[in-house]
C-alpha positions as CSV (number, residue, x, y, z in Angstrom):
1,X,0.0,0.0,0.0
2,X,2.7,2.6,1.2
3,X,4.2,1.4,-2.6
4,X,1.1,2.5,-4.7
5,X,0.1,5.4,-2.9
6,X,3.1,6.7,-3.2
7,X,3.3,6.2,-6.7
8,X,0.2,7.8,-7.5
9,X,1.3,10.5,-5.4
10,X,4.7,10.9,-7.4
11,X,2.3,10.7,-11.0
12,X,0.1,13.4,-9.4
13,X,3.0,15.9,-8.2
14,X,5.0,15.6,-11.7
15,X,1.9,16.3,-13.7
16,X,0.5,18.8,-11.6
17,X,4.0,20.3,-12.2
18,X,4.4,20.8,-15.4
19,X,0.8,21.9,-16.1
20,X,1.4,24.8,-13.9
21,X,5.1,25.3,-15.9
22,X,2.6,25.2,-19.1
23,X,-0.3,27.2,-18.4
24,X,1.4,29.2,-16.1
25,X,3.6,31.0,-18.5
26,X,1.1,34.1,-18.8
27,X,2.5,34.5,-15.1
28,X,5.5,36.0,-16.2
29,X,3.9,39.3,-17.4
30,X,3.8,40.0,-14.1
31,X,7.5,40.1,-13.6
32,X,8.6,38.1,-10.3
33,X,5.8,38.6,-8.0
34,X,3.8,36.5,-11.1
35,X,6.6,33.8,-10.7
36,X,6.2,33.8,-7.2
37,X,2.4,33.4,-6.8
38,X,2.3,30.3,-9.0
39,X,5.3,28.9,-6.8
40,X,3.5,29.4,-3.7
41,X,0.1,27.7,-5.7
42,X,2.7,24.9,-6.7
43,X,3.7,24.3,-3.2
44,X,0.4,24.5,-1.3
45,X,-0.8,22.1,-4.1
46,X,1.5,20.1,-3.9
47,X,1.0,20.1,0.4
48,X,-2.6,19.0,-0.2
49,X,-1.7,16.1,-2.2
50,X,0.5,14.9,-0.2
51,X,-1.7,14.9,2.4
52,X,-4.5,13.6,0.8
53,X,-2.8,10.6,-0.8
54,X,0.3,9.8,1.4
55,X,-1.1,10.8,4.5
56,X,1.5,13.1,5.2
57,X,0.8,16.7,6.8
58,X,3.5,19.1,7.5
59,X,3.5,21.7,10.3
60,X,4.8,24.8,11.3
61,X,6.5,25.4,15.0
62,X,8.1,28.7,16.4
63,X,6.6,30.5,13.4
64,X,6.8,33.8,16.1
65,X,10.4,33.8,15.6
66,X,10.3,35.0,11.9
67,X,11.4,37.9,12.2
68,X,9.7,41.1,10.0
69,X,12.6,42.5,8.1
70,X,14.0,40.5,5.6
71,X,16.5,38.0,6.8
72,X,18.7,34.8,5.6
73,X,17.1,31.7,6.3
74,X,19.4,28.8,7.3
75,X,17.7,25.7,6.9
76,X,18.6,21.7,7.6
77,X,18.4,20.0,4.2
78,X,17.2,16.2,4.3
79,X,14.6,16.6,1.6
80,X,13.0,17.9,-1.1
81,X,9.8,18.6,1.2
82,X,11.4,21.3,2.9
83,X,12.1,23.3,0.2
84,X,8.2,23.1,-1.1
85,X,7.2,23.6,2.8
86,X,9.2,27.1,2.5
87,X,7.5,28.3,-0.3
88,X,3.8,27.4,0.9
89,X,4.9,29.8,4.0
90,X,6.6,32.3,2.3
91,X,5.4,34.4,-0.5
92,X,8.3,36.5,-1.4
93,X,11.7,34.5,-1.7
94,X,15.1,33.7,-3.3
95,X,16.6,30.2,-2.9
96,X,20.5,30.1,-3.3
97,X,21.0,27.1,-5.7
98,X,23.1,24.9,-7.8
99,X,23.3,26.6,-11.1
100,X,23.1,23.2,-12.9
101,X,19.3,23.6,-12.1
102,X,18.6,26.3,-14.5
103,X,19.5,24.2,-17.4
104,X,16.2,22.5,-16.9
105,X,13.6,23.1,-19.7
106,X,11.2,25.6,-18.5
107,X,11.6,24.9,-15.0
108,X,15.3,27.0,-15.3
109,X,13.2,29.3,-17.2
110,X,11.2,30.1,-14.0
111,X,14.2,29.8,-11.7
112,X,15.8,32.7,-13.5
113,X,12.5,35.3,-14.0
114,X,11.7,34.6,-10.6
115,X,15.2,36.0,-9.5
116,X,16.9,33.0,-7.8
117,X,20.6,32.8,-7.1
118,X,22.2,30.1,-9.0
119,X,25.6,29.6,-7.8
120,X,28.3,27.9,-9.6
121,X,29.9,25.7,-6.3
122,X,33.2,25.1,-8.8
123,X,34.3,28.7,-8.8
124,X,35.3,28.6,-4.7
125,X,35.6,32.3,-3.3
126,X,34.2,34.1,-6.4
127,X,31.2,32.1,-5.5
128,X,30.7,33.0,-2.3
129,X,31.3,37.0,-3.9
130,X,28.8,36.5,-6.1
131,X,26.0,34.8,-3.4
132,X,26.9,38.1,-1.2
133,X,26.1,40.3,-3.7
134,X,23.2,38.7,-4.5
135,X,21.7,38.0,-1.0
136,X,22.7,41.8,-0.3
137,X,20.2,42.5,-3.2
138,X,17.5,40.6,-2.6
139,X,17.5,41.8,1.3
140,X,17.9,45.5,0.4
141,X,14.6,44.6,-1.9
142,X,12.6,43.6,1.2
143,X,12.7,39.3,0.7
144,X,14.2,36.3,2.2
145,X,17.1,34.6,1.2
146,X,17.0,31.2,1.8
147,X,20.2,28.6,2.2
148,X,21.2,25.2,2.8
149,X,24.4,25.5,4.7
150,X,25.2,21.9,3.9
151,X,25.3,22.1,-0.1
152,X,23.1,19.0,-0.5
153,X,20.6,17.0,1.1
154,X,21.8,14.8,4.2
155,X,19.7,11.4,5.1
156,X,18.6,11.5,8.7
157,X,21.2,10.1,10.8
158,X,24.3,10.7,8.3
159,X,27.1,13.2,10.1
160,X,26.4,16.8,9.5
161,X,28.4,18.9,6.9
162,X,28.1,22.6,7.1
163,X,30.2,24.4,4.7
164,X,31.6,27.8,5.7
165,X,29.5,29.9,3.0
166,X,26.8,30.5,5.3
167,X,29.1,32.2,7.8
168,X,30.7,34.6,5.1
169,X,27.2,35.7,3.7
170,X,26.0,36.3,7.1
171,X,29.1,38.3,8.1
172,X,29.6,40.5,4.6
173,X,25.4,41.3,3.9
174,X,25.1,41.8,8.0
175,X,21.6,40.5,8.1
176,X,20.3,38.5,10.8
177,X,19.7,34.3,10.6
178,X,16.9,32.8,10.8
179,X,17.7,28.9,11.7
180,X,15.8,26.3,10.5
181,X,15.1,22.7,11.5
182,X,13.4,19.7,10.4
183,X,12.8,15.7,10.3
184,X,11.5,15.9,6.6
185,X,14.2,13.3,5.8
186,X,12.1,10.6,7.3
187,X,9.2,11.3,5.2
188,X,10.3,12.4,1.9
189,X,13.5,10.5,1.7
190,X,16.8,11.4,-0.4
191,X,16.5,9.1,-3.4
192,X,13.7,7.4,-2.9
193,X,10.4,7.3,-4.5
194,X,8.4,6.5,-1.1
195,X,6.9,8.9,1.0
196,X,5.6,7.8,4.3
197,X,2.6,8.6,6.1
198,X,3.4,10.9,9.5
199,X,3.9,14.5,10.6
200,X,6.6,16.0,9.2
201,X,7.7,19.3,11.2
202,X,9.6,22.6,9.6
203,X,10.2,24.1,13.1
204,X,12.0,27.6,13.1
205,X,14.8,28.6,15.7
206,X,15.2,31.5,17.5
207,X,16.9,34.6,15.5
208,X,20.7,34.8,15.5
209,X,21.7,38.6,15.7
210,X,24.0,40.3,12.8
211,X,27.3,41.6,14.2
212,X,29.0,38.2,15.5
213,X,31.8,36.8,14.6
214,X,31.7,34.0,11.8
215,X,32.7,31.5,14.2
216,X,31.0,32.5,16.8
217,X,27.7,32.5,14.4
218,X,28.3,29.4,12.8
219,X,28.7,27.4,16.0
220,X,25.2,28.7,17.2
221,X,23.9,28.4,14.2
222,X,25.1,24.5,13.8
223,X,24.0,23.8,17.5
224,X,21.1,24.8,17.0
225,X,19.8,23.5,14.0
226,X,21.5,20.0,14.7
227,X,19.8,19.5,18.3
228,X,16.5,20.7,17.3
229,X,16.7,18.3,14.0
230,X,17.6,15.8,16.4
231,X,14.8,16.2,18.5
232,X,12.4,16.4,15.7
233,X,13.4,13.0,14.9
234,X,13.6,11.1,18.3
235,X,9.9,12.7,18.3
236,X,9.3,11.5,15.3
237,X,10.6,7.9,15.5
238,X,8.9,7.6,19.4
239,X,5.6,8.6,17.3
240,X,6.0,5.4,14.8
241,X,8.9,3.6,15.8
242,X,8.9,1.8,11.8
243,X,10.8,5.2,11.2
244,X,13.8,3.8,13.3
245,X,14.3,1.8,10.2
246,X,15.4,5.2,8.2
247,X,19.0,5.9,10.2
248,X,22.1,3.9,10.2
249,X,22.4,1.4,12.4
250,X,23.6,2.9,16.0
251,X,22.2,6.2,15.0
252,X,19.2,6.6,16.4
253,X,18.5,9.7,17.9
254,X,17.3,9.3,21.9
């Protein structure tokens, strides 16, 4: 059962999809915010179905710590759930990504007209230049700027990876941070066409202030996110202990 519903999710999501990439390309006469609307659509469409066929709801803790002025968004990355979670919440955003992704028919289309920053990871320090200058734009424009300090996705329970990117665009655009935590991983996992019935939780963190040293920032920031991903897990796994089956053996979370 977990098999077919799932694939009739999956069939569902992709063609849902591309009929909004299709029909929604009237969208971009309305420049970005256009873009934007039909992402937020895609995402709280996409929410539903899941819902509706997996069984799978996602939820929102802490939402009183988002702050009101625009701020960088530092969020665990374990699935591609997250990412749709974040724009159903948000209606005004920039994702720093991969630039491979805009070579995608239409879909790099939409990444590009609705102002995403697509980062080449090969070019090292002019990379993180260019992310700066970016984030610095899209801030001073009044949206979020949302990153994955790890690069890539992360299966629950593998060792966490944070590169130091997230420290250097926090210190040169002197925004505040907006952690972000999350057990997605155990619903919508990495590489795998299953998605599993349960609540996943996009819980975020208490604000960390501009003004403090990279590693002083990136510690709290790490911390932070890591425990309350941890405990989002244990809660998760205590909830339906199947989900135990998900981590590496020894790794758990208590």
């Amino acid at each position: 059962m977990l098999a077919l519903r799932s694939a009739v999710f999956n069939l569902l999501f992709y063609a849902y999809l591309i009929a909004l990439m299709v029909f929604g390309l009237p969208t971009a006469l309305f420049g970005t915010r256009g873009v934007l609307r039909l992402a937020n659509l895609w995402a709280r469409g996409s929410l539903w179905l899941l819902r509706v066929v997996c069984g799978t709801r996602v939820v929102f803790r802490g939402r009183g710590n988002i702050p009101a002025e625009p701020c960088i968004l530092a969020a665990k990355h374990q699935s591609f759930l997250e990412i749709i979670a974040l724009c159903a919440l948000f209606p005004d955003f920039t994702f720093v990504l991969k630039s491979e992704l805009t070579r995608i028919p239409l879909f790099g289309w939409y990444l590009g007209r609705s102002g995403q920053i697509a980062v080449n990871r090969g070019q090292g320090r002019a990379a993180l230049q260019q992310v700066s200058r970016g984030a610095r734009a899209v801030l001073d424009a009044g949206r979020q700027v949302f990153i994955f300090p790890e690069g890539t996705r992360r299966a629950p329970g593998d060792p966490a990876v944070y590169k130091a990117g997230i420290s250097f665009v926090y210190s040169e655009t002197g925004a505040a941070c907006l952690p972000v935590a999350v057990n997605s991983g155990l619903f919508w996992p990495r590489a795998s066409f299953l998605r599993r019935p349960g609540t996943a939780v996009v819980e975020f963190l208490p604000v960390i202030p501009p003004g403090l040293p990279r590693q002083v920032f990136q510690d709290r920031m790490i911390e932070g996110v890591e425990g309350a991903s941890r405990r989002l897990m244990a809660e998760a796994v205590q909830a339906d202990p199947r989900l135990a089956s998900m981590f590496p053996e020894g790794s758990v979370p208590a």
